[in-house]
C-alpha beads as a LAMMPS data file, in Angstrom:
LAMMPS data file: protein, C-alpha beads

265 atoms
264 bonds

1 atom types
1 bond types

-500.0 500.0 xlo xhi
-500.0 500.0 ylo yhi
-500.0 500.0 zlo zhi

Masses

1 110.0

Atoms # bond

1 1 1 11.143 -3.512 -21.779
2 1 1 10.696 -6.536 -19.935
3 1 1 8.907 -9.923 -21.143
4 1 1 5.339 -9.148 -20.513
5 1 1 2.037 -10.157 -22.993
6 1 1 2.376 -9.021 -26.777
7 1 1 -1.038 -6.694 -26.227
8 1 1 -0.156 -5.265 -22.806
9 1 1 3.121 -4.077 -24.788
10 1 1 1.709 -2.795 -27.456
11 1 1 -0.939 -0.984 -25.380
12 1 1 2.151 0.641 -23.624
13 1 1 3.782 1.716 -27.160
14 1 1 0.802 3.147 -28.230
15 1 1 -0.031 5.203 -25.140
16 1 1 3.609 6.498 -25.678
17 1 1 2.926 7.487 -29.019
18 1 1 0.677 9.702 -27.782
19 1 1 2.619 11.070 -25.109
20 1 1 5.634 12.042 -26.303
21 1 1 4.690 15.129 -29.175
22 1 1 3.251 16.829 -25.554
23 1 1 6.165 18.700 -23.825
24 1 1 4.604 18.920 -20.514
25 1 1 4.922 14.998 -20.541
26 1 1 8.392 14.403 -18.884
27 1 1 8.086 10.624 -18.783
28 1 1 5.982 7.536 -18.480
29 1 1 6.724 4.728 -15.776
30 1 1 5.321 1.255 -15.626
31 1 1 3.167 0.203 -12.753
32 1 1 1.191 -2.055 -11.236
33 1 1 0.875 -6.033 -12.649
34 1 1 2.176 -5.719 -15.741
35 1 1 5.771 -4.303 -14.049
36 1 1 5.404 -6.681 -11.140
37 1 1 5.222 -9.588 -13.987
38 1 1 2.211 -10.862 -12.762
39 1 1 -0.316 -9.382 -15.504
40 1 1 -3.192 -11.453 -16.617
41 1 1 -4.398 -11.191 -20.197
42 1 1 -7.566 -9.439 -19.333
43 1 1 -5.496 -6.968 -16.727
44 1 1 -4.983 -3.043 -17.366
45 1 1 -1.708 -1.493 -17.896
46 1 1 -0.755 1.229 -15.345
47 1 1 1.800 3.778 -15.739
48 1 1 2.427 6.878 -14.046
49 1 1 2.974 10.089 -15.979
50 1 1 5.861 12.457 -14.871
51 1 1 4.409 16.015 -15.663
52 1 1 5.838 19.720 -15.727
53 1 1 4.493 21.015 -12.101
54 1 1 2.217 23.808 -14.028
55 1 1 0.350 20.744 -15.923
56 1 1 1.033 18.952 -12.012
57 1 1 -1.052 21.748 -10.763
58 1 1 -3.480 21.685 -13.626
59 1 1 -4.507 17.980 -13.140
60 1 1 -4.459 18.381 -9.612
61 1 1 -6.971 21.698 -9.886
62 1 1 -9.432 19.828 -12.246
63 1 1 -9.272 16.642 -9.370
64 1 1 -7.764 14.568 -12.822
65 1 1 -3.891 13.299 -10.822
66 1 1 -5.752 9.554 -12.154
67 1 1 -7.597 9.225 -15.474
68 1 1 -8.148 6.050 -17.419
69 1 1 -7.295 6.028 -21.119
70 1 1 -9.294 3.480 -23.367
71 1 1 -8.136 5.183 -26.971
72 1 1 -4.742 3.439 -26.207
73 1 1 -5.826 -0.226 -25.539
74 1 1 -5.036 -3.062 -28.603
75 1 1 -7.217 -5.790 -26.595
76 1 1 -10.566 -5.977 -25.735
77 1 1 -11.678 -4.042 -22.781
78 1 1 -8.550 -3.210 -21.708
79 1 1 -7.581 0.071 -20.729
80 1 1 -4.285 2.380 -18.939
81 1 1 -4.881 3.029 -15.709
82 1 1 -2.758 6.545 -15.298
83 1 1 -1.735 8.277 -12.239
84 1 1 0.374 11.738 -12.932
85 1 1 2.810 12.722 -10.817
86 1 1 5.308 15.219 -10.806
87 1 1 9.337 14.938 -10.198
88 1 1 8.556 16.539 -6.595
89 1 1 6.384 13.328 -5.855
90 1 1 9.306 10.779 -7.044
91 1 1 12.045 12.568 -5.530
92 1 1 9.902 12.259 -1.839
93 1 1 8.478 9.048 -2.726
94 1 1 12.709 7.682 -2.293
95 1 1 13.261 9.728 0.784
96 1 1 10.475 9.394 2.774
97 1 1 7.194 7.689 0.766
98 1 1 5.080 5.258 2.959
99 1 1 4.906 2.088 2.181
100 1 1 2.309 1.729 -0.586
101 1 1 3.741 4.080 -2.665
102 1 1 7.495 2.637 -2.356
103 1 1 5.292 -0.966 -3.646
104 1 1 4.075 0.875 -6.330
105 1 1 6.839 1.212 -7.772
106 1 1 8.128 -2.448 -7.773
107 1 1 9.490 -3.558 -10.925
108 1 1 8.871 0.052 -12.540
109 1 1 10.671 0.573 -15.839
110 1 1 10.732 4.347 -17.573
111 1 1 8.853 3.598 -20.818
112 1 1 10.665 7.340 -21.639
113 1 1 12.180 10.503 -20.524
114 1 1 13.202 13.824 -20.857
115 1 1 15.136 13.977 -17.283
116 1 1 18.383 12.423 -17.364
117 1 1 19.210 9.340 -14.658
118 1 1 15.287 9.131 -14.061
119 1 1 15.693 5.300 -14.024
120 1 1 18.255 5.412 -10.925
121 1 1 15.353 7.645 -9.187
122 1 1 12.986 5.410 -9.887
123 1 1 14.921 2.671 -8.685
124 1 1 15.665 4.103 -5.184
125 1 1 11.601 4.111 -4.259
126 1 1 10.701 0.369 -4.169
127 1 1 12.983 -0.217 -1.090
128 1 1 11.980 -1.229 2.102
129 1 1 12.527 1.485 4.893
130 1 1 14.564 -0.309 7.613
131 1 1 14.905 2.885 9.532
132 1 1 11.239 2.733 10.218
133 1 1 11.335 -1.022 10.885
134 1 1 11.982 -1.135 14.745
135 1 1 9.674 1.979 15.497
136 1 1 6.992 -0.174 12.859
137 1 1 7.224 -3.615 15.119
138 1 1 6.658 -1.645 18.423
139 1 1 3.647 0.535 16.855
140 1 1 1.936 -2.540 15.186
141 1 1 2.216 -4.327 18.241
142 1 1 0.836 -2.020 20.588
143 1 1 -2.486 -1.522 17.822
144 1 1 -3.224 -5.603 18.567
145 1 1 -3.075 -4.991 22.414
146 1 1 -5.620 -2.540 22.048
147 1 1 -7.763 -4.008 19.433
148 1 1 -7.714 -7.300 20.967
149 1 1 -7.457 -6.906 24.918
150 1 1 -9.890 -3.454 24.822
151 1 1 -11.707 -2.421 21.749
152 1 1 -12.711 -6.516 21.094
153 1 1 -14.093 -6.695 24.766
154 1 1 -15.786 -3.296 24.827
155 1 1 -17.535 -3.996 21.655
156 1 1 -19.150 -7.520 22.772
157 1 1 -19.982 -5.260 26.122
158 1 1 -21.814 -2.777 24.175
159 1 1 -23.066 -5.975 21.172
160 1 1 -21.764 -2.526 19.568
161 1 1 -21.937 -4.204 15.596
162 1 1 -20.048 -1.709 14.162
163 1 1 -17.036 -1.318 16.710
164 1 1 -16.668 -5.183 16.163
165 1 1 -16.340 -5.054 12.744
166 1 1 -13.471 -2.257 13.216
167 1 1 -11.569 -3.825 15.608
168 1 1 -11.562 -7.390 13.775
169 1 1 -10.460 -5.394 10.389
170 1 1 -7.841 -3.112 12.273
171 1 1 -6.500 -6.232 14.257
172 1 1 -5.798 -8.266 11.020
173 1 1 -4.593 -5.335 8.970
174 1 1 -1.670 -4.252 12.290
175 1 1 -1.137 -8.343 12.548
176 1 1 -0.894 -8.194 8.605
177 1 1 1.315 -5.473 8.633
178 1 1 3.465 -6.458 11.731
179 1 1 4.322 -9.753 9.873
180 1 1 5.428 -8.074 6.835
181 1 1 8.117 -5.673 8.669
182 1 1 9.220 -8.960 10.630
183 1 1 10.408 -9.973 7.016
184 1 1 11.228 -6.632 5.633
185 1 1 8.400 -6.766 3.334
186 1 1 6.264 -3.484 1.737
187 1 1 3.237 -3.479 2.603
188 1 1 1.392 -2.757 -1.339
189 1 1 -2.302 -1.762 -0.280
190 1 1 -5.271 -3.444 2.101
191 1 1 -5.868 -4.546 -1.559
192 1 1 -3.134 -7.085 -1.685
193 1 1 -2.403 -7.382 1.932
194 1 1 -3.200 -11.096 2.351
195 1 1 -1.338 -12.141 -0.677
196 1 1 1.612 -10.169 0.877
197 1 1 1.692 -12.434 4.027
198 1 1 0.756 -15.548 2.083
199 1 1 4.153 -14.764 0.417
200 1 1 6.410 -13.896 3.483
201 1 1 8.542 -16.858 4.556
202 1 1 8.356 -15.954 8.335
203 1 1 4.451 -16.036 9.523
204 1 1 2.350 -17.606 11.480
205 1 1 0.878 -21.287 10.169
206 1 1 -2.289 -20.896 8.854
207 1 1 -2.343 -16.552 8.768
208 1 1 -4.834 -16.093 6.130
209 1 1 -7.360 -18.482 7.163
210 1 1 -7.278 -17.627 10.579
211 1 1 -7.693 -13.827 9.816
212 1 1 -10.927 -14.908 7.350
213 1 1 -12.489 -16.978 9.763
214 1 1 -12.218 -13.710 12.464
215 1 1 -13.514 -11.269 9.454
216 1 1 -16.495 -13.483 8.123
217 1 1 -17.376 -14.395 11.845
218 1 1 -15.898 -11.707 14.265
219 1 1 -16.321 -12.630 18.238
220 1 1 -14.593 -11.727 21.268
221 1 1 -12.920 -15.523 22.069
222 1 1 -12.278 -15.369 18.318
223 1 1 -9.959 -12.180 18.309
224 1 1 -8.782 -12.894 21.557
225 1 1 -7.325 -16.288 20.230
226 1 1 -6.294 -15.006 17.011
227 1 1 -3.892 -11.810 19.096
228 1 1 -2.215 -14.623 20.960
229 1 1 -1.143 -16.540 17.841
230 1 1 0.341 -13.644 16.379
231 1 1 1.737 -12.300 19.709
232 1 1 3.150 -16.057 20.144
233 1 1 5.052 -15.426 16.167
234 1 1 6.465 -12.317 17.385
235 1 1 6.211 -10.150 20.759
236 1 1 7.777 -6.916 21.139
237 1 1 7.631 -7.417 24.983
238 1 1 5.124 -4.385 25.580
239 1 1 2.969 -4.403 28.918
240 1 1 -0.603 -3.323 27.919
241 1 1 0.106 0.400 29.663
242 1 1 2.876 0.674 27.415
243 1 1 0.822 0.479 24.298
244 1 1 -1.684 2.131 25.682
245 1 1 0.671 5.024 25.815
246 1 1 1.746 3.819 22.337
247 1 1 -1.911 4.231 21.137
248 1 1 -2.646 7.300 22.675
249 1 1 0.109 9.019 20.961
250 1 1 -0.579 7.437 17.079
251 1 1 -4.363 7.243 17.250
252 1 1 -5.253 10.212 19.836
253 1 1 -2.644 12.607 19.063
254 1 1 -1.010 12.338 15.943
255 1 1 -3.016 15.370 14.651
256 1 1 0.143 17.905 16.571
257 1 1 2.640 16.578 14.159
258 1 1 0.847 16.382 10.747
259 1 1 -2.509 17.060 9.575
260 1 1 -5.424 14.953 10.769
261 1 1 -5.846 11.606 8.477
262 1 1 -9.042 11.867 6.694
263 1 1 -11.233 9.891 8.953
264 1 1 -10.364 11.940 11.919
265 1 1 -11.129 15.228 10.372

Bonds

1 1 1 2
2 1 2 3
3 1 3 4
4 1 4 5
5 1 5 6
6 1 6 7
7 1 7 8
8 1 8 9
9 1 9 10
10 1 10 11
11 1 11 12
12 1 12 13
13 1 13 14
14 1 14 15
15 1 15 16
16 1 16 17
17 1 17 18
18 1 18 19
19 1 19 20
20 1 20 21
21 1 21 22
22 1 22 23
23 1 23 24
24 1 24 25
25 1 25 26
26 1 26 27
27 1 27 28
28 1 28 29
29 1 29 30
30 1 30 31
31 1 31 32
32 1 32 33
33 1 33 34
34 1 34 35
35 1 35 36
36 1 36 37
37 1 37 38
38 1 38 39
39 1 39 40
40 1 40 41
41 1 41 42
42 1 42 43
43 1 43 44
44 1 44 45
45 1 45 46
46 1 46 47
47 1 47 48
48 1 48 49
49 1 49 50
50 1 50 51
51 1 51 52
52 1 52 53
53 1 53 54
54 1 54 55
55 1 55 56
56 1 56 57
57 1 57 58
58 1 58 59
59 1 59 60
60 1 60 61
61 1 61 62
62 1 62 63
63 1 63 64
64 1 64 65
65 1 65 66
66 1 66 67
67 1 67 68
68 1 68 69
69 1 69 70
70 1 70 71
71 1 71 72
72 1 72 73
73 1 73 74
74 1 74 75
75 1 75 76
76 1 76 77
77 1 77 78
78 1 78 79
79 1 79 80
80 1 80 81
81 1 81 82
82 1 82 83
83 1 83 84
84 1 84 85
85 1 85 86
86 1 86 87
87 1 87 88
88 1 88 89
89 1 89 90
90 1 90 91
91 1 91 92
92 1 92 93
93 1 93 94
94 1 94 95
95 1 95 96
96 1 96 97
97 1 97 98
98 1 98 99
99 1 99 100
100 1 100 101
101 1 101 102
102 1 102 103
103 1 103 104
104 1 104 105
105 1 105 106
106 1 106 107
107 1 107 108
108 1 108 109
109 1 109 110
110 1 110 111
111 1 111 112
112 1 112 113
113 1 113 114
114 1 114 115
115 1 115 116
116 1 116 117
117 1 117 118
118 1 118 119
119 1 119 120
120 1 120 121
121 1 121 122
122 1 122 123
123 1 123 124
124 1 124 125
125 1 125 126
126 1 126 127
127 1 127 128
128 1 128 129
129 1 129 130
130 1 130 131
131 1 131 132
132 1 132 133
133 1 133 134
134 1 134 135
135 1 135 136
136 1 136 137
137 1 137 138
138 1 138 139
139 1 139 140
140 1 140 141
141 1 141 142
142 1 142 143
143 1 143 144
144 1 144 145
145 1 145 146
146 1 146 147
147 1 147 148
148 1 148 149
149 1 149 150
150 1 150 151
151 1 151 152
152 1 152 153
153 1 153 154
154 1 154 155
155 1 155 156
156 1 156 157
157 1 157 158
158 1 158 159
159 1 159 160
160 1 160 161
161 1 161 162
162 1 162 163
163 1 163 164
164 1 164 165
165 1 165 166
166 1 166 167
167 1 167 168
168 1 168 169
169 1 169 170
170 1 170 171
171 1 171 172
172 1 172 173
173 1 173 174
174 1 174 175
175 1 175 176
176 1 176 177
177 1 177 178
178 1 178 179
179 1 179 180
180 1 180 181
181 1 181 182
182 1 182 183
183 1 183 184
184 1 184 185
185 1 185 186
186 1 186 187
187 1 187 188
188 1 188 189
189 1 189 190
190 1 190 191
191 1 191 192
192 1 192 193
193 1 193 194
194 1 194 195
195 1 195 196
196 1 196 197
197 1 197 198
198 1 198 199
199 1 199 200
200 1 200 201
201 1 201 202
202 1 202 203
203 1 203 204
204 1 204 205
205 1 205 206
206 1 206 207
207 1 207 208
208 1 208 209
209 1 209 210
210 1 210 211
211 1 211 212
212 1 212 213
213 1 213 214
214 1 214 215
215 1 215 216
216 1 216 217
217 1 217 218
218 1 218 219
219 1 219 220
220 1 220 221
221 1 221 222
222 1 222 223
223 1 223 224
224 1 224 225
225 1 225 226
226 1 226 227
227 1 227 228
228 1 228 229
229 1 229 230
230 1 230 231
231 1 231 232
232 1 232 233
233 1 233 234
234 1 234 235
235 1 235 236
236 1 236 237
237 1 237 238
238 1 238 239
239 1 239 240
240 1 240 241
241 1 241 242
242 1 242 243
243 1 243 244
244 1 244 245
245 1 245 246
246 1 246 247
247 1 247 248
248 1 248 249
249 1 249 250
250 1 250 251
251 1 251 252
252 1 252 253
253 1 253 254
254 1 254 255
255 1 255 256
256 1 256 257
257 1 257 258
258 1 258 259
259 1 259 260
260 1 260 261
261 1 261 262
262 1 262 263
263 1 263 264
264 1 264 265
């Protein structure tokens, strides 16, 4: 086990303790801060637990695939944070997980097991998909020509609040996200997504502040200027019918490939 604090490890030991006897338990896999090494002493200890699929199903029928356990904790209001999963889910999660998940698995150790070479798995999941890279810089660019150069100007048309407020958050989360493939970085969650590019080498100068100032304050000139800084960092060369097409075919008409997202429903 890595160097992490004495109660997060003993929290961890104990919640394997109680594991183990229980056969549909396959294994237990660190998560979160505490495998990142970036745990505070207050923080909770994630882990996911590998399950038979009949107790997958079970969880998943009773809407329990995360649960929080406080029996385990050795420190004051701490807790583990537990999401189950089955072998199915880690064995798709190295093949073709999205990003979030893959970061989810950063720095994951396999407190224990009952499936033999688990760990080299496990280890194939954190990785950053460069076969999606390319396709990733074109798509992400094409989202800030249309938040910026339409959605921004038809809002302040409108004074539509609420379309604003959308296209601000969607144009810092695809400039956010378009940095991060630039440097072959995961993106972890819209949790962490400004620490992310605060710790990318390549970016542009000032990223985080910029993006604040356009959240806190949103405004057509405002969005407008802050596209063109991160179009001036990195352009993918699209004309604006290009990812309008672009758009049209992630936003409009994804739904013929996969099922709807759950906003779109």
């Amino acid at each position: 086990m890595k160097l992490m604090l004495e109660h997060h490890k003993q929290t961890l030991e104990m919640l394997v303790r109680k594991l183990e006897p229980d056969p549909a338990c396959l294994a237990a896999i660190t998560s979160g801060s505490v495998a990142l090494g970036q745990a505070k002493p207050a923080s909770d200890v994630d882990v996911h637990l590998l399950v038979t699929d009949e107790a997958y199903e079970e969880y998943s029928k009773n809407n329990t695939l995360s649960y929080v356990d406080r029996e385990v904790s050795t420190y004051e209001g701490g807790y583990a944070d537990i999401k189950v999963i089955n072998l199915r889910f880690l064995e798709l999660a190295a093949t073709q997980g999205n990003e979030p998940t893959r970061y989810a698995f950063t720095g994951s150790e396999v407190l224990f097991s009952r499936i033999p070479g688990l760990d080299e798995l496990v280890a194939r999941i954190p990785v950053y998909p460069e076969q999606n890279r390319e396709q990733n810089l074109q798509d992400f660019s094409a989202q800030i020509h249309l938040y910026a150069f339409y959605f921004a100007k038809e809002a302040a048309k409108k004074n539509d609040a609420y379309l604003l407020a959308h296209t601000v958050s969607s144009l810092v989360l695809f400039s956010g996200r378009m940095i991060l493939a630039y440097n072959r970085m995961l993106f972890p969650s819209h949790k962490a997504l400004l620490d992310a590019v605060d710790s990318a080498q390549h970016k542009p100068k000032d990223f985080r502040k910029l993006a604040t100032e356009l959240l806190q304050a949103p405004g057509l000139d405002k969005a407008l200027r802050f596209a063109a800084r991160i179009l001036a960092f990195y352009n993918h060369g699209l004309s604006f019918e290009q990812a309008l097409g672009i758009y049209v075919k992630n936003n409009e008409r994804s739904w013929m490939e996969q099922p709807p997202a759950l906003p779109d429903r």
